[in-house]
N, C-alpha and C positions, 0 to 999 in steps of 0.2 A: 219428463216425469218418470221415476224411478216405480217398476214394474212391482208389484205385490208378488214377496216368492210363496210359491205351493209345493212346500217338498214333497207332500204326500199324492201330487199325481202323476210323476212314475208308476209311483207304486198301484195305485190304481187303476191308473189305464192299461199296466203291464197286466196286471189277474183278470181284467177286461176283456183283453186280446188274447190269454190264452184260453179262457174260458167257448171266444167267440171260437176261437181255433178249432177247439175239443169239438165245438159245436157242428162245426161244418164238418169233421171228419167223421162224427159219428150218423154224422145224415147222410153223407155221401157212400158209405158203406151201408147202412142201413136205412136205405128211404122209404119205411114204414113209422120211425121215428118221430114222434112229434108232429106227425101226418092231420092237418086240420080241413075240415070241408072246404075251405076255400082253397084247401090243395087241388083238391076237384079240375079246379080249372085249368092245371099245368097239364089237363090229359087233352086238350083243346090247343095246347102248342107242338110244331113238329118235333117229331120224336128226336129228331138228330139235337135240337137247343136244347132240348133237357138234359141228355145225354153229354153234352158238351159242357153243360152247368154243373151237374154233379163231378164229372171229373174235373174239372177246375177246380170246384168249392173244395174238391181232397186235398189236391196241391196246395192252395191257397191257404185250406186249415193248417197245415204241416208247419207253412212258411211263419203261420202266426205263431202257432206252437212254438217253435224256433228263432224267433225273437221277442215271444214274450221278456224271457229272463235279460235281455240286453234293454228293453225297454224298462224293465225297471229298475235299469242301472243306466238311466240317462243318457245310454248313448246315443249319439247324434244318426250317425249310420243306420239305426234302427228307428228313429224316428220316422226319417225320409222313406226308408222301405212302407213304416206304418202308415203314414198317409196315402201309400197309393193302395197299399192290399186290403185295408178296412173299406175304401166304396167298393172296389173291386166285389166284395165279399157281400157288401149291401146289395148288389147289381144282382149278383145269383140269388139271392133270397127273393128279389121280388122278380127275378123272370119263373121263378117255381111257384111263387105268388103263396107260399104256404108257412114261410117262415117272415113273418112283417115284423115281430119281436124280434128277432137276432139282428133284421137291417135296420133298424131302426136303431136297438143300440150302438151297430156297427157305426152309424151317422153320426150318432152323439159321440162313442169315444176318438173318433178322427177329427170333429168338431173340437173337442178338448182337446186334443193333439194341439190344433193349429194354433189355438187360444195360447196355448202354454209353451211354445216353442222354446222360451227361454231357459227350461228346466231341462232340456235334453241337449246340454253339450258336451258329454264326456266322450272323450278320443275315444280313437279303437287302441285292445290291448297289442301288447309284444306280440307276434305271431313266429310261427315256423311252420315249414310246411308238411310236418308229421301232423297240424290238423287236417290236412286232407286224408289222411287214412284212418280217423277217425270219422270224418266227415263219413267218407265211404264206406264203413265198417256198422256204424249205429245206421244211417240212413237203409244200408242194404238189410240190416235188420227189421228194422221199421217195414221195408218195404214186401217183405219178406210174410210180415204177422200182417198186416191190413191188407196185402193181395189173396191171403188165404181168406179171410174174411169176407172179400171182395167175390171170391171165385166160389163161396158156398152161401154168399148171402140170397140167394133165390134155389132152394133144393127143384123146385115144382115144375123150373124149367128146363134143369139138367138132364139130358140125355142121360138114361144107366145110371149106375151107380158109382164113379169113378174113386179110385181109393185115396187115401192122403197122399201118397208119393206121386199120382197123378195129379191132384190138385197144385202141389209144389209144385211138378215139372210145367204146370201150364203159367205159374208164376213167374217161375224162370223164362221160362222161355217170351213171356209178355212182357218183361221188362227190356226187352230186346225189341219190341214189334215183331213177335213170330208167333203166331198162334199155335196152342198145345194142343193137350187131349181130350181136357173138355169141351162139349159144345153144348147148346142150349137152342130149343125150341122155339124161340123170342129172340126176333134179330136186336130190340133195343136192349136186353140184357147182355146181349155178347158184345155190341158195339159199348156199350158202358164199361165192361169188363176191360175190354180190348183198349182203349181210349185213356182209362185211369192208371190200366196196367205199363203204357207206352209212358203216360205222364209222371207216374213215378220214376221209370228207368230215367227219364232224360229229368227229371229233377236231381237224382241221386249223379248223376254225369256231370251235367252239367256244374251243380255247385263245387263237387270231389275237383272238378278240373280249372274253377276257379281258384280253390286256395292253392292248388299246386302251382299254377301259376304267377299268382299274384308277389310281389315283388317280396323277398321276405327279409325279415327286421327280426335279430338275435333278441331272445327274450331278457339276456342278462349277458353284458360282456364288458370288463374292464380292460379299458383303454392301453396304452402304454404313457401316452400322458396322465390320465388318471393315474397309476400304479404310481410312476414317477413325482404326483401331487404327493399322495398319499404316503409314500416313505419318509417325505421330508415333515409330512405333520406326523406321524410318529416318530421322526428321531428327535422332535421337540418337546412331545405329549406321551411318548407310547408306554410311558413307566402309569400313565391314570388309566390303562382296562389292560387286565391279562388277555383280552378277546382283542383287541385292535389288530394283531396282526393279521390276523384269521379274514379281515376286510379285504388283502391283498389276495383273495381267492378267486380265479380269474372270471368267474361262473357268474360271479355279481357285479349289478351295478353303481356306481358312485353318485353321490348330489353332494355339491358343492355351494356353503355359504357363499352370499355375494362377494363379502371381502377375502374368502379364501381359507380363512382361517380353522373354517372346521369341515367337517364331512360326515355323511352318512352313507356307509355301505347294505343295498339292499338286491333284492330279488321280488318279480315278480310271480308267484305262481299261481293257478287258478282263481284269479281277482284278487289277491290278497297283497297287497305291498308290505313285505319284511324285511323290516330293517334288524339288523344281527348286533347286537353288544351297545355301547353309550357311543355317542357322536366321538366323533376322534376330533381331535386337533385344540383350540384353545376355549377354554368351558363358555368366556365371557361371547365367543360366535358360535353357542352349541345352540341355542333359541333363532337366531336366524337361519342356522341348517335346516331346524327341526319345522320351520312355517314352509321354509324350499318345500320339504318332503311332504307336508299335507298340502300346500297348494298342488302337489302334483298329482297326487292321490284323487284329491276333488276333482281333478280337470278328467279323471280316465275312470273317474268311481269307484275306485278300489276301494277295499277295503284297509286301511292303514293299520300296523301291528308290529311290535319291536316283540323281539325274542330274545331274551339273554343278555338282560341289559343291567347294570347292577343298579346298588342302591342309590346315588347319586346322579345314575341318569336316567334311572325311573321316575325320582322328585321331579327332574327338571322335564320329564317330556309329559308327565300326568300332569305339573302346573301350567306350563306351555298349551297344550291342546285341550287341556277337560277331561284327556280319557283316564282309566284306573288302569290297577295295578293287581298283578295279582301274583304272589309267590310261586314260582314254576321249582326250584331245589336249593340246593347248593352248591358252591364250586369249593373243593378241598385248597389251599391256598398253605405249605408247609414254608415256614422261615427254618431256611439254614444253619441261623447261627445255632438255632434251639435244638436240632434233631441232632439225638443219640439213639445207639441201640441198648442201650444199658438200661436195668429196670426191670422190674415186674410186666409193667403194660406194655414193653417192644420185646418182650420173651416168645411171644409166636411170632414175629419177622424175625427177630436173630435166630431161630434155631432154623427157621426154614431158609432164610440164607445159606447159615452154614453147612444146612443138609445139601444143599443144591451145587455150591461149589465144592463139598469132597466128593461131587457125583461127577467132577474133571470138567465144570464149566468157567470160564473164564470171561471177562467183561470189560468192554473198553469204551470208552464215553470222550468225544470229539467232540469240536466244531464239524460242518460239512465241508468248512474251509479245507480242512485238514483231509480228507479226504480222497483217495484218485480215483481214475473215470471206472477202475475195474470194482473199485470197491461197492461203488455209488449203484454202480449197474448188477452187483450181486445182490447187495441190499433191498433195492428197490425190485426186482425181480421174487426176491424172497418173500418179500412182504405183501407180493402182491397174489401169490400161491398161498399165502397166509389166510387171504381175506375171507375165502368163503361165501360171498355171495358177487354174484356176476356184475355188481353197482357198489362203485366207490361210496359210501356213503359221507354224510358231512354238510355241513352250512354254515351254522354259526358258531360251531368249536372243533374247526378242521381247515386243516388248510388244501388239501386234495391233490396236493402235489410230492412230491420229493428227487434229494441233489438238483434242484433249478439253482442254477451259478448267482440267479437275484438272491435266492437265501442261503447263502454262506455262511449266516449268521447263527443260523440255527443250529442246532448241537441232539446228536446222535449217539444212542448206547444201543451196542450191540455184547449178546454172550454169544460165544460162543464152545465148539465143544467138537475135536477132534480136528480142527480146522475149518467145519462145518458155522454157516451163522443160523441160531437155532430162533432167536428173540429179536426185537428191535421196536427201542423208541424213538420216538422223533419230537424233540421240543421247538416251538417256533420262539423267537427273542419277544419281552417283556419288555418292553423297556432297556433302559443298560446296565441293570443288575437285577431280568427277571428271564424264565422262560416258562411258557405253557407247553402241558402235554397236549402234542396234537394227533399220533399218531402210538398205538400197542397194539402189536402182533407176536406172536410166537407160534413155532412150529408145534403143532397139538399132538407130535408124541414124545415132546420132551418134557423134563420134570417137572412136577408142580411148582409152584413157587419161582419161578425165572423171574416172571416182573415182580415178583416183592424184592427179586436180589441187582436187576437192574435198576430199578429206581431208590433202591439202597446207594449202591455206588455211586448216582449221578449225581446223590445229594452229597455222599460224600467228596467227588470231585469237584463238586458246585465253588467251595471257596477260592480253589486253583483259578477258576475263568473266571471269577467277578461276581458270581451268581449269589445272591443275598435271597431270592423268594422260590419257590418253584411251584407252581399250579400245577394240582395234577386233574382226574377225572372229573364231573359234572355227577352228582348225586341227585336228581330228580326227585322229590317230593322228601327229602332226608329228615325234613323234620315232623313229618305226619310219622316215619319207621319208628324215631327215635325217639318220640312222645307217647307214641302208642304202644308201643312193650313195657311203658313204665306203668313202677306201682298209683294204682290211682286213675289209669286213663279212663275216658268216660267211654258209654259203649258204641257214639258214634266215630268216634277216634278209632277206635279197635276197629269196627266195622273198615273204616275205611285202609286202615293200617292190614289188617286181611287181607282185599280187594289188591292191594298193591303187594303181597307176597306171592299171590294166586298171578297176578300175572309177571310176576320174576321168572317164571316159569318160562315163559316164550321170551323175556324183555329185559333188558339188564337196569333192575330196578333197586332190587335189596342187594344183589354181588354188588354193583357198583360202590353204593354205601358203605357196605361190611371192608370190604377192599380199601376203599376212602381211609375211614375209618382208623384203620391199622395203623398211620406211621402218626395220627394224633394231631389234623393240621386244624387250621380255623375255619373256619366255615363261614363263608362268604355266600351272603345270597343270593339268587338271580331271578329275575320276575320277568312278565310277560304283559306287555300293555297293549290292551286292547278299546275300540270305540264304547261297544255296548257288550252286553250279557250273552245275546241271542247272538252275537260275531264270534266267540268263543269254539264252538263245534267248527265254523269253517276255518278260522284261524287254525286249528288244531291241526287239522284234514293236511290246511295246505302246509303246516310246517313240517310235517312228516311225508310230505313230496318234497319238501327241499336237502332234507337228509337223506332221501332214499328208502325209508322205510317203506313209504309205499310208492311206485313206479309207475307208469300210463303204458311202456313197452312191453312191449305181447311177451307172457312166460316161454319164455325155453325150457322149460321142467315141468313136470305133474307138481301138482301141490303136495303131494308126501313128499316127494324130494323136498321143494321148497321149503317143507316144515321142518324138515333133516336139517337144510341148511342154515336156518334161523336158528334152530336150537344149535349149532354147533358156533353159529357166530357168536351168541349172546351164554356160552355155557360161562361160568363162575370162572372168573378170572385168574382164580389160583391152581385151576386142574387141567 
């Protein structure tokens, strides 16, 4: 007999358990809390079982706290934990004999538990083992703000007055089993103190040194078979997404249709599965990739979301799964045959070209093919003194590499100026008569306008190598800019067209566009598909961890620097 599903108790038992968590922690720190006359009777049990109860129940709350959020994301692993720590947690509520509500619910939500087994099957996620220094980083935190709590929650039986740096140092030191500076009048409050103090150190240990050990599994890594699938469905396919090659980025991972035919390159990051651009390879196996990808999703409860996907692979993955669609910008998209500088509208790219080469800069625009090892290695040295911030950035319209002898293909324009290389693009292959921009940097004390005058010339060498399209930048929200300076926009339009000037400021939001803009290309849309409404803010979060903008590695810099450096990575592209 096929089981009746309950999706919504994850989710329920998850607010359950963190609730009971909160519960137990704010009692064991505070056992005045919630204090009822039949508490009365836990002063008729030996002191040492109380004592031993309450530091458990701290532990114990922490443990629920800490798999709350995995339990209501189905995972398996946190089930099994949840069955054994909810009696656990029932057992101390009635040896205190004062909390028969918290065990009681504690009963019923493990009772659900068992009943519902079948709703918690989602794997554990990718891991590495930089989660153990966050394990040990927040937990020492944690441990840090509840043993101060711990060490001042009874003033009455404190010896003296001791100051907060003593209260700390008695923390510290407890978390090790070594008694500090404070002492107390009441051997059961220093035994409690001392007991919960030990039981956090070897919680925060202990777990820190399980994930460092634990066997570790790269969150994202393509194969050399995969890589090898995958070129060969792009030199079938790769003229249907200017973003397919950008899958060859070796940071993500691949799912492959049964029959092969097509593929989806993604990344996991913070729960989120993101697939980057339209399925590659043949459209009629782009429905069978795209069921791979959510059954995999279901099975680990991601959340599933494509980023940068155009408009015909946003139809087929919104009619495929049910989810929506939502415009994230534009991709600038120039045909070659049509670009000239002649005209009133290319009159600021021509004059700022030709200001920049009688300023004695010169420009040469390859293949990598073409290429030697000393060149490849000044370039890429150059570009990377370029970059400005200590993280490659990049996901779904970068390829994060450069001269790797796999892309030969790609094609390189460099100015340069005294023998010096001052600028340099880097295009990845479209297809066999496309390339996208993956890759602009320039030295930031040379002239303005360099990439208006290198992506001038490339377009004009474009006919020489075969090159009929050329994508250039990603414009972000380009049509909220460019509706809303017009005559007539309404004033949520403006509002919102504001909001998006104000933060150009830190963001390459309007330059990008203005930029875009100049050489006159079409404008291709690119959308963002997501499950639900309320998944949008974490979608968001986590796709600005896979470009870099926001990072989990500890700052090397004060935040003013940081700000320096943001403002110099994202200042207006022409200065």
């Amino acid at each position: 007999m096929k089981r009746l599903a309950r999706p919504w108790v994850p989710t329920v038992t998850g607010y359950a358990s963190l609730m009971i968590g909160l519960l137990d922690i704010i009692r064991a720190v505070a056992p005045g809390f919630g204090r009822t006359r039949m508490g009365q009777w836990s002063d008729l049990l030996p002191g040492i079982v109380t004592t031993l109860a309450r530091a458990t129940a701290l532990i114990v709350g922490i443990l629920l706290v800490m798999l709350a959020h995995a339990l209501r994301r189905r995972k398996a692993r946190a089930w099994r934990a949840m069955v054994v720590l909810l009696p656990v947690s029932a057992a101390i509520e009635l040896v205190h004999l004062r909390h028969l509500f918290t065990a009681v619910l504690s009963l019923i939500v493990c009772m659900a538990l068992l009943l519902n087994k079948h709703e918690f099957t989602a794997l554990s996620d990718p891991r590495t083992r930089w989660r153990a220094l966050w394990n040990l980083l927040g937990l020492g935190a944690l441990d840090l703000g509840l043993g101060y709590l711990l060490v001042s929650a009874h003033p009455r039986v404190i010896v003296g007055d001791p100051s907060v740096l003593d209260r700390f140092q008695h923390v510290v030191f407890g978390l090790v089993g070594v008694e500090g500076a404070v002492t107390y009048t009441d051997d059961r409050v220093s035994d409690l103190v001392y007991l919960s103090l030990i039981a956090l150190g070897t919680l925060t240990a202990v777990t820190s040194l399980y994930l460092l050990l634990r066997p570790e599994r790269p969150i994202s890594e393509l194969t050399e078979e995969d890589e090898r699938r995958l070129r060969e469905l792009l030199g079938r396919h790769g003229q249907r997404d200017s973003l397919g090659y950008f899958a060859l980025r070796r940071d993500k991972s691949v799912l492959f249709s049964p029959s092969g035919k097509a593929a989806i390159a993604y990344r996991v990051v913070s729960g989120v599965m993101l697939a980057s651009g339209d399925p590659i390879g043949d459209r009629e196996a782009w429905p069978a990739a795209i069921d791979g990808f959510m059954a995999m999703a279901r099975r680990h409860a991601w959340v599933p979301a494509v980023i940068g996907c155009g408009e015909v692979g946003g139809e087929v993955w919104t009619r495929r799964t049910g989810m929506s669609a939502l415009e994230l910008g534009d991709e600038a998209v120039v045909e070659v045959a049509d670009f000239t500088l002649e005209g009133r509208a290319m009159r600021n790219v021509r004059q700022m070209a030709n200001r920049v080469e009688r300023g004695g800069y010169t420009c040469r625009v390859r293949r990598v093919a073409d290429l030697t090892g000393d060149e490849k290695e000044r370039i890429k040295q150059a570009a990377v003194s370029w970059r400005g911030t200590d993280t490659e950035r990049g996901f779904s319209m970068a390829l994060g590499r450069f001269g790797d002898p796999a892309d030969a293909d790609c094609v390189v324009a460099t100015a340069h100026k005294e023998g010096e290389v001052r600028a340099v693009l880097h295009f990845v292959p479209w297809g066999p008569h496309g390339i996208s921009l993956d890759l602009m940097r320039r030295d930031r004390d040379a002239e303005p306008g360099l990439n208006e005058l290198l992506i001038v010339k490339t377009l004009q060498a474009a006919p020489e190598m075969g090159i009929k399209q050329v994508s250039l930048n990603f414009a972000m929200f380009r049509a909220v800019l460019a509706r809303g300076e017009r005559l007539g926009a309404g004033p949520v339009l403006r509002a919102w067209r504001g909001l998006l000037v104000f933060l150009s400021h830190w963001f390459q939001i309007e330059s990008l566009y203005r930029f875009n803009a100049k050489f006159r290309p079409i404008w291709e849309p690119r959308f963002v598909v997501y499950p639900n409404a309320r998944d949008l803010p974490r979608i968001g979060v986590s796709a600005l961890q896979a470009e870099a903008f926001i990072t989990l590695g500890l700052p090397s810099r004060g935040w003013r620097r940081a700000t320096r450096l943001i403002r110099r990575n994202t200042a207006p592209l022409t200065s």
